[in-house]
C-alpha positions, -999 to +999 in steps of 0.1 A: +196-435-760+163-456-750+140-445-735+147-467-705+181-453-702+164-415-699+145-424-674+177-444-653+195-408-657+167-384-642+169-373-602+147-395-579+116-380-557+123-384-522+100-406-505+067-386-491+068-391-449+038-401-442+019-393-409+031-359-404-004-340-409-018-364-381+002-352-354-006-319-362-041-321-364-040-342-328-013-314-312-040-284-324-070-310-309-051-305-278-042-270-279-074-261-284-088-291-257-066-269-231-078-236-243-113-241-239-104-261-203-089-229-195-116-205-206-141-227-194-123-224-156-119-187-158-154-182-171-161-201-139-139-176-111-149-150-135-183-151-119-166-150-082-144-126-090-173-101-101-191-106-075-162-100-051-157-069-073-192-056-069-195-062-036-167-040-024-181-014-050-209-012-030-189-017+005-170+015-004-200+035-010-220+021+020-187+034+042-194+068+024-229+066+033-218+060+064-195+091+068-224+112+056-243+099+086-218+107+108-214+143+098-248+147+095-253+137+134-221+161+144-245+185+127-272+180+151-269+186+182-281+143+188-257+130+222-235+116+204-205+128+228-220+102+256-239+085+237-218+058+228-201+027+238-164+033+239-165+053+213-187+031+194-215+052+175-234+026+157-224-011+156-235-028+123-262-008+114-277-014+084-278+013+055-279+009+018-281-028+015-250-031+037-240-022+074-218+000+093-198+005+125-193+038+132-167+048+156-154+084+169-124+092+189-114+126+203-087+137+185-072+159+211-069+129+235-068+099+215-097+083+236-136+083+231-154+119+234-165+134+264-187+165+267-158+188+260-151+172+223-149+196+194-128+174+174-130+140+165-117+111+141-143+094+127-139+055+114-165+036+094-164+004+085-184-013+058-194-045+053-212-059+023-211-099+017-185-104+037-162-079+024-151-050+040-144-012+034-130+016+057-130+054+055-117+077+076-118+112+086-107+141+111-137+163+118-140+196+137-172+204+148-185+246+152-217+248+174-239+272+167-237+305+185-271+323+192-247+352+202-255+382+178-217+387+158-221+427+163-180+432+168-173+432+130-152+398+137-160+385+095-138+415+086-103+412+090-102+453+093-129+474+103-118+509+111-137+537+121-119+564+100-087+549+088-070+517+073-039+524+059-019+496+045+020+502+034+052+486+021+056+447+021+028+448+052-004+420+038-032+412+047-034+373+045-056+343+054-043+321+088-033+284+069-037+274+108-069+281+104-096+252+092-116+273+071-081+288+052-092+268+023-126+275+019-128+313+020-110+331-014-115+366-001-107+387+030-131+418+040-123+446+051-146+473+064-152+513+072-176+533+083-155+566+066-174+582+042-144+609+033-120+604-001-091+578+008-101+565+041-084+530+027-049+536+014-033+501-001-001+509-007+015+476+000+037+455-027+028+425-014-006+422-009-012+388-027-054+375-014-080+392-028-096+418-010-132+430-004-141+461+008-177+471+028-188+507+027-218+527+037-239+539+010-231+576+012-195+564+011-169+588-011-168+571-046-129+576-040-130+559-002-101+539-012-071+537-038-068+505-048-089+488-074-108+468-046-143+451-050-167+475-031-198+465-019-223+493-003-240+484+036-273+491+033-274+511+064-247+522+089-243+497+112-235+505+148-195+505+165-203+494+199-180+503+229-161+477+243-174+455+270-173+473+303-138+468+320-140+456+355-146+478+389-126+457+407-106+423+410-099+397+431-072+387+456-052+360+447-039+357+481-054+359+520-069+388+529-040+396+549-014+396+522+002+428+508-017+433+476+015+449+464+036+413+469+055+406+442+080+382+459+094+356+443+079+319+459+105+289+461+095+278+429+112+306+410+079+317+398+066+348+408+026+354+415+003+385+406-014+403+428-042+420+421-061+451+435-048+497+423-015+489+426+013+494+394+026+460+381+063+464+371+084+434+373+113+447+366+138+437+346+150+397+345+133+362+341+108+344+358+072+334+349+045+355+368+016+324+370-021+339+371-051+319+383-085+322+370-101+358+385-108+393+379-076+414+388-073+455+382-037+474+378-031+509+369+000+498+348+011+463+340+046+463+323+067+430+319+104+429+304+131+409+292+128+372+297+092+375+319+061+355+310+030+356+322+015+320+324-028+323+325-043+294+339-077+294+338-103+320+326-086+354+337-095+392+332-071+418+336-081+454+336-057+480+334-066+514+338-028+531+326-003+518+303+004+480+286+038+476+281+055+444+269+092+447+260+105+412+248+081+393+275+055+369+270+016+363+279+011+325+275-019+309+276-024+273+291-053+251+264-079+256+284-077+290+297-086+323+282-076+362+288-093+392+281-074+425+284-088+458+289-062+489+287-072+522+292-044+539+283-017+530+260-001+498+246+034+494+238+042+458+225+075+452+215+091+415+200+066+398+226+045+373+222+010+362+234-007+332+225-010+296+231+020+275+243+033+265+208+045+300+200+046+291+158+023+309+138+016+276+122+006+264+154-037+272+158-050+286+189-088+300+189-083+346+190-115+341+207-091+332+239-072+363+238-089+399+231-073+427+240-103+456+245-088+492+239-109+525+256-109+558+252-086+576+224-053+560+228-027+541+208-020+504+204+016+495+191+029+465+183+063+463+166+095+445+161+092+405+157+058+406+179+034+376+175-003+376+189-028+352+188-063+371+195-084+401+183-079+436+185-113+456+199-111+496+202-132+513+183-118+550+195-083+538+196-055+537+164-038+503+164-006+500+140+014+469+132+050+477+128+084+458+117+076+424+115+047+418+137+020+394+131-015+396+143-034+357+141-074+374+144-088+405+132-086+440+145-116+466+151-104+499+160-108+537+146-079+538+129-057+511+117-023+512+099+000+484+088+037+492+077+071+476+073+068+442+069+043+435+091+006+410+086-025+401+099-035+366+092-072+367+093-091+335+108-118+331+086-136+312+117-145+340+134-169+346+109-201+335+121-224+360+101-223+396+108-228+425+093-209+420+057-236+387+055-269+405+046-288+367+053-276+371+089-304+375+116-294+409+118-312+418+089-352+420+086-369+401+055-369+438+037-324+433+041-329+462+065-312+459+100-336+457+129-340+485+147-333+468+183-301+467+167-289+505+171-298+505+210-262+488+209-240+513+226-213+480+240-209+448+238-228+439+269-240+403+267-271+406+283-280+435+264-271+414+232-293+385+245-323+408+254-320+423+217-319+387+202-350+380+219-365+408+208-362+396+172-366+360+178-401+344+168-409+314+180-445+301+164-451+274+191-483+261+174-466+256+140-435+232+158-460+213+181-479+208+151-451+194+129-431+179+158-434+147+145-433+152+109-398+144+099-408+156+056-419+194+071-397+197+102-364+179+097-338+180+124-319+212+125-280+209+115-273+240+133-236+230+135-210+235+111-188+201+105-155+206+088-139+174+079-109+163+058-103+125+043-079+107+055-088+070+040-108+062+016-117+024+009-080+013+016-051+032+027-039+053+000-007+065+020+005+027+027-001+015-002+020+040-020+046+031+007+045-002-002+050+004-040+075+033-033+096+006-015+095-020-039+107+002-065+140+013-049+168-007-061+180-031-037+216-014-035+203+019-038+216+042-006+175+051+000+174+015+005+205+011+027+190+039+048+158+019+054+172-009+065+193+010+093 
């Protein structure tokens, strides 16, 4: 074979396409063309978008900013219940390189405050570059009281000889309350000095407990493995405030002060004046004006209420007796009760209108004053919203009965199931809080202070005053120096967060919603 014919017989190459690398290196021109287009036009909003970005960054904390303001004025005692424009606080002021409207409405009424406000919702709206940024919050606001706190109210218990807790009876903080949250402990106090004066026998005591004691208290004044802390000196127990001499007519002059008739109404009227008060068995509601009214006895049964409108004071110099009856207090009224004799309280109820525990109602609305050495019962499924004064008295809590206050008294017992839900804003500073006014510079308490023998106002008021220095040359000299002589924030501001920025709570509506399958029976339900 030739060599021509061997090269006839081997395979032939297929031709080479030509071209192919071309359009390749023109598609990657263009790739890359678009790429850079692309990153060229976001580097471009990139820029906006930061800006946008920083901008509400800073919106959000001007509207904090803002609702620092705004509990800082709530603090002061500034006009800012009238001083405003429809509610309208501020409008576009400016703070922190941004500006704010600040707006509060009452919260009880839904319209802007008036001079009885305590509550409020406060709204603040940002703006920074256009952009805009709300927060919201509910606010309650304390004033300061210049009311010396001599009745023991920061303890939950404050006995005179005796506290004796048993069973599945607690002690427990009020969740009503504002303040639940922030307080960890509950006091108790006693000016015993003798070996188990404080006997904690309960099961289901579940909040931490402190107890106060005198210094030349027994080392074995109590039980229980409580924290004890020592009172520098003994404190005084004042008497109650004095009950009243006499009351007022709630009728003419010529009506029987012994009328208990029923009026066409159904409802059946109180008179006052030394007359016994039993309504008998039955139901009806027994309506009370604001006065000053004086019974020997007052005793209401089955299915009675008595409705206090106004500010009312009953004295009564026998026997309490409530026997599955009610003493129900309209929102604006309060009742003080002074019983001279005994009380017998059985599956009543006395408090606000909303008769759940859950539901709040100030104790500061409803005392109940005990004299002389007599017994205070409350027992079966008994509720009461108020506070418990009688320092010579014993008060126990039986069955399932639950006190919303405090209770002061000589001796004090808790058994069966029953509780006291302490409202931790009746502490104002007292006794337990040694940085109170009542104590001198050397934590000593002054000695204006043991001339206490009641709780008479004006002798509480003489012995602030008393104490009270007032340099006038130091505050005219600094009146107009805001760095030495700031404003004072003598009231306390509680406030919670309701939005912050956006709403949280729609948003996670929204995505909640969005989530559901669209045959899911959640989603079927919504659409109904």
């Amino acid at each position: 074979m030739n060599n021509q014919q061997r090269h006839l017989d081997q395979p032939r190459m297929p031709k080479q396409r030509r071209g192919i690398a071309l359009m390749l290196v023109m598609v990657a021109i263009l790739v890359t063309g678009a790429m850079a287009v692309a990153y060229f036009g976001s580097r471009d909003n990139s820029i906006a978008i930061s800006r946008n970005v920083e901008a509400s960054t800073r919106a959000r904390v001007v509207a904090e900013s803002g609702l620092d303001l705004a509990v800082a004025i709530l603090q002061t005692d500034a006009d800012w219940r009238t001083g405003h424009v429809e509610g309208v606080l501020l409008s576009e002021y400016a703070i922190t390189g941004g500006t704010i409207t600040l707006t509060l409405m009452d919260l009880d009424t839904s319209f802007p405050p008036t001079e009885s406000t305590m509550s409020v919702q406060i709204t603040v709206l940002a703006e920074v570059e256009g952009l805009f940024q709300v927060v919201k919050a509910n606010a309650t606001v304390i004033p300061d009281n210049d009311d010396f706190d001599v009745d023991f109210s920061e303890f939950a218990i404050f006995a005179q000889s005796l506290i004796e807790i048993d069973g599945a009876s607690s002690l427990q903080l009020w969740s009503a309350s504002l303040l639940a949250l922030q307080q960890q402990s509950i006091l108790l106090g006693t000016l015993s000095t003798s070996p188990m004066s404080v006997l904690i026998n309960s099961n289901n005591q579940q909040v931490e407990l402190e107890l106060y004691v005198t210094e030349d208290a027994s080392s074995m004044v109590t039980n229980s493995d409580l924290n004890v802390l020592l009172m520098s000196e003994t404190p005084p127990f004042p008497s109650p405030p004095a009950a009243p001499l006499s009351g007022l007519d709630l009728y003419d002059d010529e009506t029987d002060h012994q009328d208990t008739s029923t009026h066409g109404n159904g409802s059946r009227h109180m008179s006052s004046g030394n007359s016994s008060m039993d309504f008998g068995f039955g139901s009806g509601q027994i309506d009370v004006q604001s006065g000053t009214y004086l019974v020997d006895d007052l005793e209401l049964h089955s299915g009675e209420t008595l409705a206090i409108h106004g500010d009312v004071i009953i004295g009564i110099t026998g026997d309490l007796v409530l026997r599955h009856a009610a003493v129900v207090l309209d929102d604006d009224a309060s009742l003080t009760i002074h019983v001279g004799g005994n009380a017998s309280i059985v599956t009543s109820y006395l408090g606000n209108n909303n008769q759940a525990v859950q539901s709040y109602m100030d104790p500061n609305r409803l005392q109940l004053f005990g004299h002389n050495d007599s017994e205070l019962v409350f027992s079966g499924l008994t509720t009461m919203k108020g506070e418990i004064y009688a320092p010579e008295s014993q008060v126990e809590l039986r069955g399932m009965t639950t006190i919303c206050g405090r209770i002061a008294a000589d001796e004090i017992t808790l058994r069966g199931a029953s509780r006291l839900l302490y409202d931790p804003m009746l502490n104002n500073g007292g006794f337990a809080d040694f940085q109170s006014s009542l104590y001198d510079d050397d934590g000593a308490l002054h000695t204006e202070l043991f001339q206490l023998t009641s709780l008479d106002q004006s002798l509480i008021s003489s012995i602030l005053r008393s104490i009270t220095v007032l340099d006038e040359g130091y505050e005219n000299q600094y009146v107009n120096d805001w760095l030495t002589n700031p404003t004072d924030r003598i009231n306390e501001v509680i406030y919670f967060l309701l939005v912050y920025g956006v709403d949280a709570h729609r948003w996670e509506e929204l995505a909640h919603d969005a989530n559901l399958p669209d045959d899911s029976i959640y989603a079927r339900a919504d659409d109904r």
